[in-house]
C-alpha positions in Angstrom: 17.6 -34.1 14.7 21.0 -32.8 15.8 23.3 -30.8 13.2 27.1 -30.5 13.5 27.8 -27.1 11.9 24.8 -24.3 10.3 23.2 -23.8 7.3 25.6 -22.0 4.9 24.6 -20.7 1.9 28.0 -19.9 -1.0 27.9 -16.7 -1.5 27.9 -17.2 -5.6 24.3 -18.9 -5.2 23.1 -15.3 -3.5 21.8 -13.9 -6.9 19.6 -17.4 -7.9 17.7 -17.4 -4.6 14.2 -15.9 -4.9 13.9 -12.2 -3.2 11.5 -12.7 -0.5 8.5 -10.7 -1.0 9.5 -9.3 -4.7 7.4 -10.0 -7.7 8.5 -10.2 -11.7 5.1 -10.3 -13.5 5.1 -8.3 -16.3 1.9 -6.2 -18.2 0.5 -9.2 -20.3 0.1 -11.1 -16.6 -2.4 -8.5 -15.5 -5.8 -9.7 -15.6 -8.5 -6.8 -15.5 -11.2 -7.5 -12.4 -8.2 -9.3 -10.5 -8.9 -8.6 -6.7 -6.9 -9.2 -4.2 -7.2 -8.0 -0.1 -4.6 -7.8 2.2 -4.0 -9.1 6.1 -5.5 -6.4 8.6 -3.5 -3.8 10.7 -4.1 -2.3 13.5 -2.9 1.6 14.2 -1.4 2.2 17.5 -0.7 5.6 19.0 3.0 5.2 19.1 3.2 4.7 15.0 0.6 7.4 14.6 3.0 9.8 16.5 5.9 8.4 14.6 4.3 9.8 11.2 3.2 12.8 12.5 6.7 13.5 13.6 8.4 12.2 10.6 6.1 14.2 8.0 5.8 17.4 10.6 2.2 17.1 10.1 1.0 18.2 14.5 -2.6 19.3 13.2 -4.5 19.6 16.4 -6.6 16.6 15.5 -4.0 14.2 15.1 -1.4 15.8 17.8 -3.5 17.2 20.3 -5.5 14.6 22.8 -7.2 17.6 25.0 -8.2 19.7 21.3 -9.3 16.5 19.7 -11.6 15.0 22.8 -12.9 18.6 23.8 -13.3 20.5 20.4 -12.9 18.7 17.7 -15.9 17.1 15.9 -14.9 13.5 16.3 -14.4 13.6 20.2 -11.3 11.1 19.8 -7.8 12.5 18.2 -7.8 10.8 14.2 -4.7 9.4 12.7 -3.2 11.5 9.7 -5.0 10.9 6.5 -1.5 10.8 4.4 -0.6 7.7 7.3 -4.1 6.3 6.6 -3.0 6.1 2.7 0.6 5.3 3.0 -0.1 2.3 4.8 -3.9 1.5 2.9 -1.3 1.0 -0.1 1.9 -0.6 2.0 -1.0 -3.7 2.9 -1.4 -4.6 -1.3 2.5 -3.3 -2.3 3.7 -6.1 -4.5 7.4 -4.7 -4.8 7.2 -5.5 -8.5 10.5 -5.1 -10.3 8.8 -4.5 -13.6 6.5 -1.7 -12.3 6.9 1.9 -11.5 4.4 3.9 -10.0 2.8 6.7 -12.1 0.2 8.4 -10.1 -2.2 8.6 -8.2 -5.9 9.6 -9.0 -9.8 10.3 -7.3 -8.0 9.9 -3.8 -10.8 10.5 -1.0 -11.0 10.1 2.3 -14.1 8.8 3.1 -14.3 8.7 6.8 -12.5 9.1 9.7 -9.7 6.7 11.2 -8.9 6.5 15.0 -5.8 5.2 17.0 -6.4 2.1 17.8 -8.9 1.1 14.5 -7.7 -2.1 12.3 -7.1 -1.2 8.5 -7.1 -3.7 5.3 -7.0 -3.1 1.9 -8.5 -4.6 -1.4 -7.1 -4.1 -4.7 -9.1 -3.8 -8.2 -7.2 -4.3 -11.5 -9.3 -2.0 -13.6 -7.6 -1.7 -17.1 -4.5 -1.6 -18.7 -3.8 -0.3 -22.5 0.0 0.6 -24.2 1.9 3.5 -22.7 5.2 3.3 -24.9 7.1 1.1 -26.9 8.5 -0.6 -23.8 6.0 -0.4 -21.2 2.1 -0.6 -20.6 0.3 1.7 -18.7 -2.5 0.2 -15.9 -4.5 1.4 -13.5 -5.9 0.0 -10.2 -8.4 0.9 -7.4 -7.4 0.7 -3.7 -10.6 0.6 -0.9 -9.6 1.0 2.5 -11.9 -0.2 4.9 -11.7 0.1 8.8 -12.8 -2.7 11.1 -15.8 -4.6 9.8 -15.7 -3.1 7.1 -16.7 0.8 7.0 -15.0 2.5 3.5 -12.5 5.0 5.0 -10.2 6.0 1.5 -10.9 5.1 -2.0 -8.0 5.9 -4.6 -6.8 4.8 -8.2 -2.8 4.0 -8.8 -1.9 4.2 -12.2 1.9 2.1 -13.0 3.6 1.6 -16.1 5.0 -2.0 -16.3 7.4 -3.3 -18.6 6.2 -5.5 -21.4 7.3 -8.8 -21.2 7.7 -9.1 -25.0 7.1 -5.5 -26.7 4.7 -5.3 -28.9 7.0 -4.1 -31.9 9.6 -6.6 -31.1 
C-alpha cells in the first residue's frame, strides 16, 4: 500500500475528534460495586529520585542508600509514600471532564514499597448520593497492591460529578 501525500486532518474537524484518554460520563452512569484494576508499573530508581527531588522530600530512607541498607529497618532504601499514592491513583485516573476531585479520606500506608517493586491499582465505586443542585457527590476506594499482590496503600477519593440531567430541572 503506497500513499502519495499524509494523512491530514482540517483543522475545523479538531474539536469533533474524540480526546484520547478523556472520559464524559456523568453521576447517573456510576454504578455502586463497579471495579475496575489498572495495567501494572514498575518503580525505577531514576523516577523515585525524580519525585524526591521535585517534592524536596530526601528523608534518609528514600534518599540515602548507605542509611537505608545499614540502619534503617527495611535494609533496602523505600520509595516516598506521597510517590507510592500519586501514582496508585495516576494507574485508575479516568480524566473525567464532568468530575472534580473532592478529597481524599482513611489514606494508609500499609506496607512498604521498594525501588524496583511493580504497582497496580483497583478501584471500588462505593456510593454516591446529591451534593448540590448541579452536581452529585461519590466516593471511591483505591487498593494498591505490590507485586503479587501484597496491600501496600488503601485510600477513599471522594469527587463531585456533574449531573447529567439535574434533579430539579
Amino acid at each position: 500500500m503506497q500513499r502519495e501525500k499524509p494523512h491530514h486532518t482540517p483543522r475545523e474537524r479538531h474539536a469533533e475528534i474524540r480526546v484520547w484518554n478523556a472520559e464524559d460520563w456523568y453521576w447517573e452512569d456510576i454504578v455502586v460495586g463497579t471495579q475496575i484494576r489498572s495495567i501494572r508499573r514498575t518503580l525505577s530508581e531514576g523516577e523515585s529520585m525524580q519525585f524526591n527531588a521535585l517534592v524536596l522530600d530526601m528523608h534518609p530512607y528514600v534518599a540515602d542508600d548507605i542509611f537505608a541498607t545499614q540502619e534503617g529497618v527495611f535494609g533496602k532504601r523505600l520509595v516516598a509514600g506521597a510517590m507510592v499514592f500519586s501514582v496508585g491513583l495516576g494507574l485508575v485516573a479516568t480524566n473525567c471532564v464532568n468530575a472534580f476531585s473532592y478529597g481524599y479520606d482513611r489514606l494508609r500506608f500499609i506496607g512498604p514499597v521498594f525501588i524496583g517493586d511493580t504497582l497496580y491499582t483497583i478501584k471500588t465505586d462505593l456510593e454516591k448520593g446529591p451534593k448540590n443542585a448541579e452536581m452529585g457527590l461519590y466516593r471511591s476506594s483505591y487498593e494498591v497492591f505490590k507485586n503479587q499482590g501484597e496491600l501496600v496503600l488503601y485510600c477513599e477519593h471522594l469527587q463531585i460529578v456533574k449531573y447529567r440531567i439535574p434533579p430539579n430541572a
